[in-house]
C-alpha positions in Angstrom: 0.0 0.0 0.0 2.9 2.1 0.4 3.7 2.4 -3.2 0.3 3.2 -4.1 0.4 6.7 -1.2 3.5 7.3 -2.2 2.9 7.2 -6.6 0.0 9.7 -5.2 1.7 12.0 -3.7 0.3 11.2 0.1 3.7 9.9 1.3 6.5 11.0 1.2 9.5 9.0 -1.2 11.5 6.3 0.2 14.9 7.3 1.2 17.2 6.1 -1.7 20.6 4.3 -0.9 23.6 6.3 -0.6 25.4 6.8 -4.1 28.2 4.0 -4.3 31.6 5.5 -4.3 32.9 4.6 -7.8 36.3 2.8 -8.0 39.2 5.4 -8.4 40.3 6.1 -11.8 44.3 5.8 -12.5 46.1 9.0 -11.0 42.6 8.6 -8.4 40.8 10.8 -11.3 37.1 11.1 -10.4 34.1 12.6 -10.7 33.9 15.9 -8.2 37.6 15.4 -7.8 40.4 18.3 -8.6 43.2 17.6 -10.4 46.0 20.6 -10.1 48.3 21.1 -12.9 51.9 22.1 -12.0 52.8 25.4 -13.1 56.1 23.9 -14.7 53.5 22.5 -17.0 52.6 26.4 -18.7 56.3 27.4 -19.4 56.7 23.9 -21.0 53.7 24.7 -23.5 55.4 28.3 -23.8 55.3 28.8 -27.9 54.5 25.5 -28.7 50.6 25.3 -27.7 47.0 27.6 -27.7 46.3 25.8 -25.0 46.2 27.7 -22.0 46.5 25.4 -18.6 43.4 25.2 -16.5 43.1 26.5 -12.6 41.8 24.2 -10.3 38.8 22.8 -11.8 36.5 19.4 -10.6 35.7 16.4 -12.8 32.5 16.5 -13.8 31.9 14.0 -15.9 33.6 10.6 -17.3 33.2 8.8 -20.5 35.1 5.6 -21.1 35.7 3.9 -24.1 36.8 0.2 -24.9 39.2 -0.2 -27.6 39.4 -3.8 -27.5 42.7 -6.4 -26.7 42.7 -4.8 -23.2 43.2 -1.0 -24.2 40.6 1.9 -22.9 40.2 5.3 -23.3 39.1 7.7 -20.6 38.1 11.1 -20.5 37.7 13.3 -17.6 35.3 16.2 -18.2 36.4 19.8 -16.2 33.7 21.9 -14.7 35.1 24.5 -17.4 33.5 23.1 -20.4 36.8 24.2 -22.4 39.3 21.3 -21.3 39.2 17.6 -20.8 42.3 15.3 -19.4 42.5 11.8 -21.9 43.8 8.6 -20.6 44.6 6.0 -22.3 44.8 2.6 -20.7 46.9 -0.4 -22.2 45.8 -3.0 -19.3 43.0 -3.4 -17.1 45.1 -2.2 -13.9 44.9 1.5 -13.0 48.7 1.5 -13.2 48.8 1.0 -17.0 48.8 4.2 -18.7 49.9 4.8 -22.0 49.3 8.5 -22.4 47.7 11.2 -20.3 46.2 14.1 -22.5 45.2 17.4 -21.6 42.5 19.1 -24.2 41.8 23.0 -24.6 39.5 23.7 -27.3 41.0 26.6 -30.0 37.8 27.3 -31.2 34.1 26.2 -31.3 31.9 26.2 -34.4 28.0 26.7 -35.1 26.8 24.0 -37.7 24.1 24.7 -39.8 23.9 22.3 -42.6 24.5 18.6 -43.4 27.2 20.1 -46.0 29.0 22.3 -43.6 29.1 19.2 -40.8 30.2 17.2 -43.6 33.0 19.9 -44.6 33.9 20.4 -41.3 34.6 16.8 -40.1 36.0 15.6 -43.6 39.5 15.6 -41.7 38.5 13.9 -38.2 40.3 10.7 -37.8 43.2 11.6 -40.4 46.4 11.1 -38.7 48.0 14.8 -39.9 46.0 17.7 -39.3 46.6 21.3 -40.8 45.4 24.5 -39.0 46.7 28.0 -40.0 49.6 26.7 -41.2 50.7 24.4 -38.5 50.6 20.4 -38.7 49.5 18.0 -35.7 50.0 14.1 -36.1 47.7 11.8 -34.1 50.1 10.0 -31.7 49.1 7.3 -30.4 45.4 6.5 -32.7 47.1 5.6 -35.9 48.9 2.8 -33.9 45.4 1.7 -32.9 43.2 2.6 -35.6 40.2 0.0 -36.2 37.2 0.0 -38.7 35.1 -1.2 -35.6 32.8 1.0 -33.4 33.2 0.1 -29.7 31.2 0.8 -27.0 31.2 4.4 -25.4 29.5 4.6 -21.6 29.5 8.1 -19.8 28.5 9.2 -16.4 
């Protein structure tokens, strides 16, 4: 009979469980954590980078991504929409990191047509990248390039 009050609104909801604290990510990245950045970290980008390193700012979100034969890519999402640290994983330990990435967007775009999205990603997934002049090469994603799609969960 409780379920029937309380679908009615004459009872009050049943307290839920606590949340489960999720297992810690490698470097203990997780959500509502704060990863700090040195600031050794900004004169090494000096000149070579637009990306200018974050404050202290909390995960908010977390996508993960199987790439099959043991490998997995994480993503940490900052409060500041404008960066994201990548991880990628080469084991299913915490300890086996192949590469930590920070992200900075340069620039965001307004997409208004199916031939402007297609224009615009005609160069995703190419393994060199030219923008104003300067060229970027995919590190470690040619090595592990695959025609298959793979499961994508976030939280």
């Amino acid at each position: 009979m409780g379920l029937i009050k309380r679908m009615l609104g004459l009872e009050a909801p049943a307290a839920k469980a606590a949340p489960q604290a999720g297992a810690d990510g490698p470097l203990g990245l997780d959500i509502g954590r704060m990863p700090s950045f040195s600031s050794s970290l900004a004169s090494l980008l000096g000149g070579h980078s637009y990306v200018v390193v974050p404050g202290d700012e909390k995960i908010c979100a977390r996508g993960s991504i199987e790439l099959g034969q043991g490998s997995r890519l994480l993503r940490y999402y900052l409060d500041d929409e404008d960066y994201f640290l990548q991880v990628v994983m080469g084991g299913p330990g915490n300890e086996a990191i192949d590469e930590v990435q920070l992200f900075g967007y340069f620039s965001a775009l307004s997409v208004t047509s199916k031939a402007e999205l297609q224009r615009l990603t005609a160069t995703v997934g190419l393994p060199t990248l030219e923008h104003e002049g300067k060229s970027s090469s995919a590190s470690g994603a040619v090595k592990r390039a695959s025609p298959n799609w793979y499961p994508c969960s976030n939280r």
